[in-house]
C-alpha positions in Angstrom: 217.5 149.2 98.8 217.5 146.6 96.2 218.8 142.8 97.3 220.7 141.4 94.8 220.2 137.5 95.7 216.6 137.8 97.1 215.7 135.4 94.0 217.7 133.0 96.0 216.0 133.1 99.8 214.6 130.1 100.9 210.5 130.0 100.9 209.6 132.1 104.1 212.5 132.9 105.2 213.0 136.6 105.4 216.5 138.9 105.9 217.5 139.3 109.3 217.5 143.0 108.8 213.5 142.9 108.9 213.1 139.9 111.3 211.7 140.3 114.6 213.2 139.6 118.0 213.4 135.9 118.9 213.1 136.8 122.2 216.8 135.0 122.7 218.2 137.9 124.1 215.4 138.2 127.3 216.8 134.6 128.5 219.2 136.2 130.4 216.4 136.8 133.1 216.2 133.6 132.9 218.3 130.6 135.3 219.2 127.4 134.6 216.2 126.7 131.5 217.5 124.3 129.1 216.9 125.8 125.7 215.5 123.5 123.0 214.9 125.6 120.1 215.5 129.6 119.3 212.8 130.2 116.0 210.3 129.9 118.3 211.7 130.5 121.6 211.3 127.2 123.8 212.9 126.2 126.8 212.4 124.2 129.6 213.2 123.9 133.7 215.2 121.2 135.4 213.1 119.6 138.1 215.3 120.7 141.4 214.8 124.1 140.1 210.6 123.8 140.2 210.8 124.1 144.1 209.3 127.2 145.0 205.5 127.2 146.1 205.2 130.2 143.7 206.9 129.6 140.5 209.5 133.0 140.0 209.9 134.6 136.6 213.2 133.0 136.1 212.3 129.5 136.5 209.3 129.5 134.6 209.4 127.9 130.9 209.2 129.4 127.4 206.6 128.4 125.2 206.8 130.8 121.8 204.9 129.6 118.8 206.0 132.9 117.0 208.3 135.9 117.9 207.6 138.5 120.9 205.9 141.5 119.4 207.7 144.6 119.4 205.0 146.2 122.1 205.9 143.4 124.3 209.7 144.1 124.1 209.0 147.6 124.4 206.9 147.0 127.3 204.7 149.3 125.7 200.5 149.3 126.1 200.1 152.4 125.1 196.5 152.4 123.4 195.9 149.0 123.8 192.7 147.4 123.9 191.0 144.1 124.2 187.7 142.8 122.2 185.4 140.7 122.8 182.5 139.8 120.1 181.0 137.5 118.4 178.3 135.6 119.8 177.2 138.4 122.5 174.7 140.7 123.2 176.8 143.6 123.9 180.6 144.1 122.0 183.4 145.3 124.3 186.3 147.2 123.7 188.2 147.2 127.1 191.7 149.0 128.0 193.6 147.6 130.8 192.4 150.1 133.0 188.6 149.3 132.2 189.3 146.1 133.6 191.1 146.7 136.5 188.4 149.4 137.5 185.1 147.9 135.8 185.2 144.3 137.5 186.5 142.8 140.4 190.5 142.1 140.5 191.9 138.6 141.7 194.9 137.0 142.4 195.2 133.2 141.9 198.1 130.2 142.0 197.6 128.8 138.6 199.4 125.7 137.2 200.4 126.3 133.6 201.5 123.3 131.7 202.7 123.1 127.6 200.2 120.4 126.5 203.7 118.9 124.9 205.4 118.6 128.5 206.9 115.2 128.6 206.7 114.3 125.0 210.3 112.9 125.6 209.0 109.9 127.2 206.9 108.6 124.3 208.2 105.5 122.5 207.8 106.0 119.8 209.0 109.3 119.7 207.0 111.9 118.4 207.8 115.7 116.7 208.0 118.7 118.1 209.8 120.4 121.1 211.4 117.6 123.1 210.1 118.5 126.6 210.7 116.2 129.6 209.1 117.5 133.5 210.0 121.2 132.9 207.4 123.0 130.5 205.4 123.9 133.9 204.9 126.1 136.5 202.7 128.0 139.2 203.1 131.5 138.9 200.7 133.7 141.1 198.4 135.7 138.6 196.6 139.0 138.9 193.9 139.7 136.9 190.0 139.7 136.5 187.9 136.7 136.0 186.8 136.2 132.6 183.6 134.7 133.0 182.7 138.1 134.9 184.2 140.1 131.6 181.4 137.6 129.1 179.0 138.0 131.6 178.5 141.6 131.3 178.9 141.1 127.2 176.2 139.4 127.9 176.6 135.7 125.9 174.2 134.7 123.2 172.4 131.3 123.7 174.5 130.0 120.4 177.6 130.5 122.3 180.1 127.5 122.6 183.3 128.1 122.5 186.1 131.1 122.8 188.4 131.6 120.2 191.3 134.3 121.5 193.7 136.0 119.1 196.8 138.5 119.8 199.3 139.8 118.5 202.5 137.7 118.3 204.6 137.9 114.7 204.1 135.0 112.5 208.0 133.0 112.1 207.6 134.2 108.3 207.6 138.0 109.5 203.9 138.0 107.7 201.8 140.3 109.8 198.1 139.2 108.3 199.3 135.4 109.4 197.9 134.3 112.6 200.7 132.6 114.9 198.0 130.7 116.9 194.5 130.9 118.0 192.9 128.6 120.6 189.8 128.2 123.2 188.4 126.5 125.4 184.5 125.9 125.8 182.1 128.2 127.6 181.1 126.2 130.1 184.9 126.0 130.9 185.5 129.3 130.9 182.6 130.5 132.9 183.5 128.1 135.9 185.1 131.2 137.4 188.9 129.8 137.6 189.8 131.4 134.0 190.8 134.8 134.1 192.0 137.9 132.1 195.7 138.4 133.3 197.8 141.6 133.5 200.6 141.0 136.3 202.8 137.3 137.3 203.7 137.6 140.8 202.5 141.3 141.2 204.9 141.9 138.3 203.4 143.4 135.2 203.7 140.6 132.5 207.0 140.1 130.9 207.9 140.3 127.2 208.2 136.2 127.5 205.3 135.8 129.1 201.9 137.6 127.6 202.6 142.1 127.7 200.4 143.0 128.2 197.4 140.4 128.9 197.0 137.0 128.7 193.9 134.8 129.6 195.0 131.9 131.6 192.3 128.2 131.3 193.7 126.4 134.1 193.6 122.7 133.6 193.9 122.6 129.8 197.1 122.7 128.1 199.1 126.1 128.3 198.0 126.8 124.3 194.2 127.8 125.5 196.4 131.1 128.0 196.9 132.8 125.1 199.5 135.4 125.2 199.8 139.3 124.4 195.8 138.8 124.1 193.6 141.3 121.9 190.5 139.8 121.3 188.2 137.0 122.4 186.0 135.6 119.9 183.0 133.8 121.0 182.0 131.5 118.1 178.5 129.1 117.8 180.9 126.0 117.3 184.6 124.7 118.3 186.9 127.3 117.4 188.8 126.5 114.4 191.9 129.2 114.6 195.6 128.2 114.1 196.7 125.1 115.4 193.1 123.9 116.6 192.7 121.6 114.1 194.3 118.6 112.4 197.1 117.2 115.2 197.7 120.5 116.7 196.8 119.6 120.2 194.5 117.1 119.5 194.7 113.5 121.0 192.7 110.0 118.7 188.7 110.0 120.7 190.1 106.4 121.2 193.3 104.1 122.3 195.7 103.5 118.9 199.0 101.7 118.9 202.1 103.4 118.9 203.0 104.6 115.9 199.3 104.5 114.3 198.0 107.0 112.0 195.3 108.9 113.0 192.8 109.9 110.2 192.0 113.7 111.6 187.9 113.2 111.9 189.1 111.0 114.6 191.0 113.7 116.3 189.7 115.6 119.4 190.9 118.5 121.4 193.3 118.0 124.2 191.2 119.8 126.9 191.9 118.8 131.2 195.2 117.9 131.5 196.1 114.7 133.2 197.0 113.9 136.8 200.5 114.7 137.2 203.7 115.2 139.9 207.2 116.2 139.8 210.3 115.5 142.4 211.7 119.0 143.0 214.6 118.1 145.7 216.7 116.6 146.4 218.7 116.7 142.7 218.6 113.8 140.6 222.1 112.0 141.5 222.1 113.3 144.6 223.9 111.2 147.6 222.3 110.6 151.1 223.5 108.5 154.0 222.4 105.1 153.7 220.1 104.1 156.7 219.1 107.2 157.3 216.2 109.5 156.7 216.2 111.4 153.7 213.0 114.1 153.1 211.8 113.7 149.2 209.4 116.8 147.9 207.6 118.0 144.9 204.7 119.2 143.7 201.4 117.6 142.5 198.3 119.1 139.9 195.6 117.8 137.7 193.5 119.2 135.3 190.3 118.5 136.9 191.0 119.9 140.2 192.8 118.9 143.4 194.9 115.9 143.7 193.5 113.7 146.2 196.8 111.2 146.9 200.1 111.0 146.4 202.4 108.2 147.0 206.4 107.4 146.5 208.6 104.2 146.1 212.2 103.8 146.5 212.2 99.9 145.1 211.0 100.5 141.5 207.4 100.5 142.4 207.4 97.1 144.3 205.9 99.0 147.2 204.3 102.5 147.9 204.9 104.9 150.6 201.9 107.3 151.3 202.9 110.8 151.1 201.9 114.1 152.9 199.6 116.1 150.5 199.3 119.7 151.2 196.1 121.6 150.0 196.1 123.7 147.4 196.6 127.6 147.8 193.7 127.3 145.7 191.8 125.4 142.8 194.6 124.4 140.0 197.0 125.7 142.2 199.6 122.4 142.2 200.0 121.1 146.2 203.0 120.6 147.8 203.7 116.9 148.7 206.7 115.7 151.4 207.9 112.2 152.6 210.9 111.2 154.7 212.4 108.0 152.8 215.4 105.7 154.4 217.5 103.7 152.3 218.3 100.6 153.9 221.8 100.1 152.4 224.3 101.9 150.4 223.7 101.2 147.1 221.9 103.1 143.6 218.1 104.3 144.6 215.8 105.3 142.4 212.5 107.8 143.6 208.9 106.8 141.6 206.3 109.7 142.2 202.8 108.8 141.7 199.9 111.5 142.1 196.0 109.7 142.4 192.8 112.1 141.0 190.0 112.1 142.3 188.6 109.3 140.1 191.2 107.4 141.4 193.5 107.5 138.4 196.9 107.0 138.9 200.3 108.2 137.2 201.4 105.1 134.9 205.1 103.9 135.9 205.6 103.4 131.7 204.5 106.1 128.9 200.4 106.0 128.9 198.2 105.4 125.6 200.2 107.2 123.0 199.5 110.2 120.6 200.8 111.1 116.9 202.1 114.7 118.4 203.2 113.1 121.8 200.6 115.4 124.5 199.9 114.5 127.7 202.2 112.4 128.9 202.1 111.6 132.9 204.3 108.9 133.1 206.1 109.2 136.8 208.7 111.5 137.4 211.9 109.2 138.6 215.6 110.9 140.3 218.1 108.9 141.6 219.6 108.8 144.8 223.2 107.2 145.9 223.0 105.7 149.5 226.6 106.0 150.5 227.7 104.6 154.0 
């Protein structure tokens, strides 16, 4: 039918008879998330609520950069199928049952982390979604290893990077617009940790969350685990997709002060994500008996690998207690980390965490060398505690 004001709808916006989904309406699986924007869906966890060795569906963050296909809210895969070409020797077409039959399945503890998380900390601040500790998790992933899936495309020497596409609906409601397209390089991707996912915590994928496949790059930022995934390009250079170039996810290749302008031939891609930790209990605000011994948890991950330390103070980083580091489930899975802390007196407490990598680089107590699009910040987590008597 005809629509007698369309002369008057604002440059890409589109009538709300036509638009898609937001996804708004699949929070309600969702428990306690603090919603920071709805066009795209984002929303983010409360620390105490990170806990859990295995991150559950409900407590893990929402990263959209467009709106959920309709497949995915149909739960529908009906006919789906997953390329990969480019710089190979042989093309693929896969369905999801080629891959769960044609290579070897696995089932991994994998840290996913919005390259943004903690972009609240920056001074000065920066755009775009103002995440604190909560865009991550560590959801247990089913799938096949991707570096099995190239291997028997059989990868071209030219090879360098993969460039993965789905099929997401742009914010404008344009279908031939890409929402976002990222990679990571081959030699990443053929470690053997990245793989082709089809089911979160022996759970086929959720509408939220990738139906149904994602890939999943642990270590980088959560943009490279692309969602509701359809084809995997393998180009002879970076990938240049959506939001792989100018700031999107790109840090200066050198320190700048706050607040610099960064020309964007001095912009690289954000790849491992730095080392990082989180207080999951008690609650921030929480009160304890002064005196006595209070047990203080979280969770510790780095891009590169394992943690290798992990230490907490209770007298604003005057003095360090050495924590217990659990291993991880396995590699990029984050590592559970416990210490029993006793506040002398009653009085206002605050909790410093500070993960060490393997290099021996530490958390920074203050925001670390600063970004024009605020990524990878790993500035300690801090809760307070009230020692009563």
């Amino acid at each position: 039918m005809t629509i007698p004001f369309e002369r008057n709808l604002p440059s890409g916006v589109i009538p709300v008879a036509l638009a898609q989904d937001t996804g708004m309406d699949l929070m309600s699986g969702k428990t306690g998330l603090v919603v920071l924007g709805d066009r795209p869906l984002n929303a983010e966890v409360p620390a105490h609520l990170l806990d859990d060795d295995i991150t559950p569906y409900e407590y893990l963050f929402v990263r959209m950069n467009g709106l959920v296909p309709q497949t995915a809210l149909d739960q529908n895969a009906e006919g789906w199928s997953l390329t990969i070409d480019g710089e190979v020797e042989n093309p693929l077409e896969l369905t999801i049952d080629d891959l769960k039959s044609r290579f070897e399945n696995v089932t991994r503890r994998l840290v996913i982390e919005c390259g943004g998380n903690g972009r609240a900390y920056f001074q000065p601040g920066t755009s775009g979604n103002q995440w604190t500790v909560g865009a991550v998790g560590c959801p247990e992933w089913t799938g096949v290893r991707l570096s099995d899936v190239l291997k028997e495309a059989g990868l071209k020497k030219t090879a360098v990077y993969t460039g993965h596409y789905s099929n997401d609906v742009h914010l404008s409601g344009d279908e031939e617009k890409v929402v976002i397209s990222r990679g990571a390089p081959i030699e990443k991707v053929m470690e053997g940790d990245s793989i082709i996912a089809w089911a979160m915590n022996g759970e086929p994928l959720s509408a939220l969350h990738g139906f149904p496949l994602r890939v999943i790059v642990p270590g980088y930022p959560a943009s490279a685990s692309q969602k509701y995934l359809t084809r995997i390009w393998i180009r002879d250079k970076e990938h240049d997709g959506a939001k792989m170039t100018g700031d999107s996810y790109r840090i200066p290749a050198y320190p700048v002060a706050p607040g610099t302008e960064v020309p964007e031939s001095d912009m690289v891609v954000l790849t491992n994500m730095p080392v990082k930790s989180i207080v999951t209990f008690p609650q921030t605000g929480t009160e304890v008996k002064a005196g006595e011994q209070v047990e203080v948890r979280g969770h510790a991950w780095c891009g590169k690998g394992d943690v290798s330390a992990m230490h907490v103070s209770i007298d604003f980083g005057q003095t360090w207690q050495e924590a217990t580091l659990e291993p991880a489930a396995n590699r990029f899975a984050w590592q559970r980390w416990r210490a029993n802390l006793t506040p002398p007196q009653h009085g206002y407490y605050e909790v410093w965490a500070r993960a060490t990598d393997q290099d021996g680089i530490s958390q920074p107590p203050q925001s670390p060398v600063w970004n024009p699009r605020g990524y990878a910040n790993n500035i300690q987590h801090r809760i307070a505690l009230v020692a009563v008597v």
